[in-house]
Structures are given as structure tokens and as C-alpha cells.
MDTraj code that builds the backbone (N, CA, C; nanometers):
import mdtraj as md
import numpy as np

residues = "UNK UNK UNK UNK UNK UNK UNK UNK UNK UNK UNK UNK UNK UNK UNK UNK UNK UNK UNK UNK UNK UNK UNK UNK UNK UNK UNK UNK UNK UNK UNK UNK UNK UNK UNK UNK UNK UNK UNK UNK UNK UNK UNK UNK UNK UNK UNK UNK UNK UNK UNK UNK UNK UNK UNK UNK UNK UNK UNK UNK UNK UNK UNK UNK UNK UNK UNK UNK UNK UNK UNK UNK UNK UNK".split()
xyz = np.array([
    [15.1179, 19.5614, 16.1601],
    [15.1615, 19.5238, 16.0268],
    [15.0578, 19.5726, 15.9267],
    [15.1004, 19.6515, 15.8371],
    [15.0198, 19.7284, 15.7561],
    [15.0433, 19.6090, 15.6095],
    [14.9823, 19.5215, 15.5264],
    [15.0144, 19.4603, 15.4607],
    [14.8714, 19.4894, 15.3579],
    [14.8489, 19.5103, 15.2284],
    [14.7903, 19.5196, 15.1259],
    [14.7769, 19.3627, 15.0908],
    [14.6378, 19.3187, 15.0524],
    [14.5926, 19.2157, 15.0134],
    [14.7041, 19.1809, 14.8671],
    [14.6863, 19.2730, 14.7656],
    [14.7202, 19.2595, 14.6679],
    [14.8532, 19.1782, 14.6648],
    [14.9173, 19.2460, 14.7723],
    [15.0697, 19.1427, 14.7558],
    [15.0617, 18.9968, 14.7423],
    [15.0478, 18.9518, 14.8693],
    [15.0762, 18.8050, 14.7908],
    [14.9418, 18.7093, 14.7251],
    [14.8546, 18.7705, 14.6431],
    [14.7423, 18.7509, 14.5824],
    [14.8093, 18.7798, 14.4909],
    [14.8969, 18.8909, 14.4638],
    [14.9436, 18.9053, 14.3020],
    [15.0928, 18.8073, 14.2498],
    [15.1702, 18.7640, 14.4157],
    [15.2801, 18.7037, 14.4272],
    [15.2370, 18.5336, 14.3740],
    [15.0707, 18.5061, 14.4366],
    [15.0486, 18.4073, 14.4450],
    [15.0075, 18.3515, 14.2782],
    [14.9580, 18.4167, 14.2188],
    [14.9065, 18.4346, 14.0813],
    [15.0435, 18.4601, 13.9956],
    [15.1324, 18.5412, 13.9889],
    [15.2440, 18.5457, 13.9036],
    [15.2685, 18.3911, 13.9383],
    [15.3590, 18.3370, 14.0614],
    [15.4043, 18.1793, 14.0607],
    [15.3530, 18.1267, 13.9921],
    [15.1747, 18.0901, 14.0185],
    [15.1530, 17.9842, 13.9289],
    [15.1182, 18.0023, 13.7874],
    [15.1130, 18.1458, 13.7674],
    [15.0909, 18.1809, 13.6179],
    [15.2356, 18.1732, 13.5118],
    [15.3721, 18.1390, 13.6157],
    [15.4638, 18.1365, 13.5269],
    [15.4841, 17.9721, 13.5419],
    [15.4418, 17.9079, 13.6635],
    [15.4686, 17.7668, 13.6236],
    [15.3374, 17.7080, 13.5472],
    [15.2266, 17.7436, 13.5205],
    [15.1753, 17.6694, 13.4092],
    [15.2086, 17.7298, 13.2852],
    [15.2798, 17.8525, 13.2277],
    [15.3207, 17.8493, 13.1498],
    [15.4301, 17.8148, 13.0714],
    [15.5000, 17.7690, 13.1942],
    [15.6406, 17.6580, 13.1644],
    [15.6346, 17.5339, 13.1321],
    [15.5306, 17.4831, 13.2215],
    [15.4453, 17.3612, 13.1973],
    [15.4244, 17.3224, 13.0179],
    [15.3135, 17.4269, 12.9848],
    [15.2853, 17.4860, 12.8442],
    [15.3897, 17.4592, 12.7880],
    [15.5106, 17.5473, 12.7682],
    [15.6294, 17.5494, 12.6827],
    [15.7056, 17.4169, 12.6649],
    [15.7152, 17.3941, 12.7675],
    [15.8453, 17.2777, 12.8090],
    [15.7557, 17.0944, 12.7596],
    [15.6422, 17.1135, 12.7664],
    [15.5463, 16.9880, 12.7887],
    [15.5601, 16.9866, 12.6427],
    [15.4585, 16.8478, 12.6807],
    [15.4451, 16.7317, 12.5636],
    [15.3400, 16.7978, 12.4597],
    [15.3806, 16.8270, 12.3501],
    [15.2893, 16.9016, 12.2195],
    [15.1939, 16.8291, 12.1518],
    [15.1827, 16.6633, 12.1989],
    [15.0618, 16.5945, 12.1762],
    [14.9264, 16.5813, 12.2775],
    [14.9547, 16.7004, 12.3587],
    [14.8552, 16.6926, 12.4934],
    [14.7424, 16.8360, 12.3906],
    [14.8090, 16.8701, 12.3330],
    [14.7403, 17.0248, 12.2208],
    [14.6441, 16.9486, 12.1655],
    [14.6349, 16.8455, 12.1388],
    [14.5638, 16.7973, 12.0115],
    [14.4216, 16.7441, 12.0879],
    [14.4055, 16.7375, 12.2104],
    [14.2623, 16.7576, 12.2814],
    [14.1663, 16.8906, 12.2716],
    [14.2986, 17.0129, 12.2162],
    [14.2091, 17.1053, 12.2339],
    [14.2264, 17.1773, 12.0873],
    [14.2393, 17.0556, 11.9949],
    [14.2416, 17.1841, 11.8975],
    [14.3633, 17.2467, 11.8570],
    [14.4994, 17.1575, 11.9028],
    [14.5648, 17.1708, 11.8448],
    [14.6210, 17.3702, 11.9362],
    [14.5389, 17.4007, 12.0353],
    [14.5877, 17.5155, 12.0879],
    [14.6229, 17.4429, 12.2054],
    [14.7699, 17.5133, 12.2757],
    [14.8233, 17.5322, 12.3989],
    [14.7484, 17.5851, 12.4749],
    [14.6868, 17.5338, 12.5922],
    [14.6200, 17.5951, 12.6689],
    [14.6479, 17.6703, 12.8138],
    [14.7842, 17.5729, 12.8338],
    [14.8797, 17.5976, 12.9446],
    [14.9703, 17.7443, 12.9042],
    [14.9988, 17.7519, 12.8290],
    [15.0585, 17.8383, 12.7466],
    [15.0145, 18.0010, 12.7733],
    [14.8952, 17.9924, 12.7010],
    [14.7682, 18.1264, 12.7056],
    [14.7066, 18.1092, 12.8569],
    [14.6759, 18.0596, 12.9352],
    [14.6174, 18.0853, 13.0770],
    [14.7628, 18.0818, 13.1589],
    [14.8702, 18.0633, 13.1553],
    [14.9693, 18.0842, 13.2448],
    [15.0103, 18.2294, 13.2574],
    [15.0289, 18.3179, 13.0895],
    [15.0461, 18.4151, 13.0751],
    [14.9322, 18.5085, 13.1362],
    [14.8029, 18.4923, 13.1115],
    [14.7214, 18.5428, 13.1607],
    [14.7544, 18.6004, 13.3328],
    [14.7374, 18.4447, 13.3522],
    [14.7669, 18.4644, 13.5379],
    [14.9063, 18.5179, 13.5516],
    [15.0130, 18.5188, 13.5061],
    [15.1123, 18.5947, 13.5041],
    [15.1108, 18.7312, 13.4742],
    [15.0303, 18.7983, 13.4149],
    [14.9911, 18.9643, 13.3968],
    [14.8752, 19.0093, 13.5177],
    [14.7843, 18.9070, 13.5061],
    [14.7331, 18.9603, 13.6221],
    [14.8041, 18.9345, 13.7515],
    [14.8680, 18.8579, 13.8144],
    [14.9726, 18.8498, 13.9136],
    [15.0507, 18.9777, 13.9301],
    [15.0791, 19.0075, 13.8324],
    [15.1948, 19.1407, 13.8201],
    [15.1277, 19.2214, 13.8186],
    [15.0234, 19.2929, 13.7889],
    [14.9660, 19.4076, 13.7686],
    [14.8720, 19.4049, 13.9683],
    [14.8478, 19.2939, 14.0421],
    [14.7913, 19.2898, 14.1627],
    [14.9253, 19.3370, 14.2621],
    [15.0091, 19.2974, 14.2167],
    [15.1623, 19.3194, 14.2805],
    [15.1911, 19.4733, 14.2673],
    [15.1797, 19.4760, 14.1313],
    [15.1946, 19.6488, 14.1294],
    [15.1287, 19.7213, 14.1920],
    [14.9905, 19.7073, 14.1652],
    [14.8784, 19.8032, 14.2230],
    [14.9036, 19.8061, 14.3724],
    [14.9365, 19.6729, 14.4550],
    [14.9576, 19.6760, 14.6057],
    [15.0737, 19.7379, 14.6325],
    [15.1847, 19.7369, 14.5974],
    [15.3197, 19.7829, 14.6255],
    [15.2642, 19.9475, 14.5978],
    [15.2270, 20.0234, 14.5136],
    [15.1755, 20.1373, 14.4919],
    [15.1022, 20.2025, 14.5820],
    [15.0465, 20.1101, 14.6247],
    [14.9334, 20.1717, 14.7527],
    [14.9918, 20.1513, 14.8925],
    [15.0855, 20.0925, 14.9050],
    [15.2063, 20.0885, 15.0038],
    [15.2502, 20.1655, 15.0445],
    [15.3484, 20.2118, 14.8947],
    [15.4095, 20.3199, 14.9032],
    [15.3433, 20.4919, 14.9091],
    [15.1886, 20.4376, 14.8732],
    [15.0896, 20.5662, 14.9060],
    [15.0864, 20.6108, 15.0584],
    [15.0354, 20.4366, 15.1591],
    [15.0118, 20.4638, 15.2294],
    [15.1496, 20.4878, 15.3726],
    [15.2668, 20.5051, 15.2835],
    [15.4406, 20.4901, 15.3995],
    [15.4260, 20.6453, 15.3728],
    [15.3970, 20.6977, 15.2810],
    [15.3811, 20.8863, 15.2582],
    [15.3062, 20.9030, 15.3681],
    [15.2261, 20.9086, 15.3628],
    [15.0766, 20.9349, 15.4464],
    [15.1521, 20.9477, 15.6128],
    [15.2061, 20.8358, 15.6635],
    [15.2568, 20.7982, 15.7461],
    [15.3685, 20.8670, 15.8163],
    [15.4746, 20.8903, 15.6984],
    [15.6172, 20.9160, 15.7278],
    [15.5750, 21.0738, 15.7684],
    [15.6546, 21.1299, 15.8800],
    [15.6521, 21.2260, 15.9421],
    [15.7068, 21.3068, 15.8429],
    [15.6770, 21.4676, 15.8234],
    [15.7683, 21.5606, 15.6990],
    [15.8820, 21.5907, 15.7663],
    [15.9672, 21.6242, 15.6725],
    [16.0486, 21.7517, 15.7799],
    [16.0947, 21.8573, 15.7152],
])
top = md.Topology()
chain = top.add_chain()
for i, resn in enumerate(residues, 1):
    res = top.add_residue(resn, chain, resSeq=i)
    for name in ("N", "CA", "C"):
        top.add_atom(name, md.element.get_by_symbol(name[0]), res)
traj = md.Trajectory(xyz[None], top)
């Protein structure tokens, strides 16, 4: 089994970067006012949601680098 770290490191990071940013959205807007009145769930969900996706990409890429490499020509 040829498996790239990145996958579910980037699978694992998108999940929870889109459920704390749902969290963020959907939640109670008097929990803001600890920090200043900024969403914090909000801005670090998205975060971990780009980096999730961009670890996903980069692994699926190098996948598909390394199924070339592999696959016989003809």
C-alpha cells in the first residue's frame, strides 16, 4: 500500500477546519465578546480548512506522480 501522509492529515484538518467553522457561524454571537468582539471559530476553522485542502492536494499530486512512475508505458 503506497499511501502519502498528506492524505488523511489534509482529510483530517479540512473536517475539523470546516466543523469549527460551522461551529463559528451557526453559534452563539455573545461567546465573541470574550475576544473582542472577533469570531475566533470562524477565522481558525477557515484556516485549518485551506490548509487541509492544500495537504490533500499536494498528496493526491504526488500520488498521481508516483502511479506514472509505476504504470508500465506502452
Amino acid at each position: 500500500m503506497n499511501l502519502d501522509i498528506r492524505l488523511p492529515i489534509g482529510i483530517l484538518f479540512s473536517l475539523l477546519g470546516g466543523i469549527l467553522a460551522g461551529y463559528g457561524l451557526l453559534g452563539d454571537a455573545s461567546r465573541n465578546e470574550q475576544s473582542l468582539g472577533v469570531n475566533l471559530n470562524v477565522g481558525w476553522g477557515f484556516v485549518l480548512l485551506v490548509f487541509g485542502l492544500v495537504m490533500f492536494v499536494f498528496g493526491r499530486r504526488a500520488m498521481r506522480e508516483a502511479g506514472r512512475k509505476t504504470a508500465p508505458r506502452s
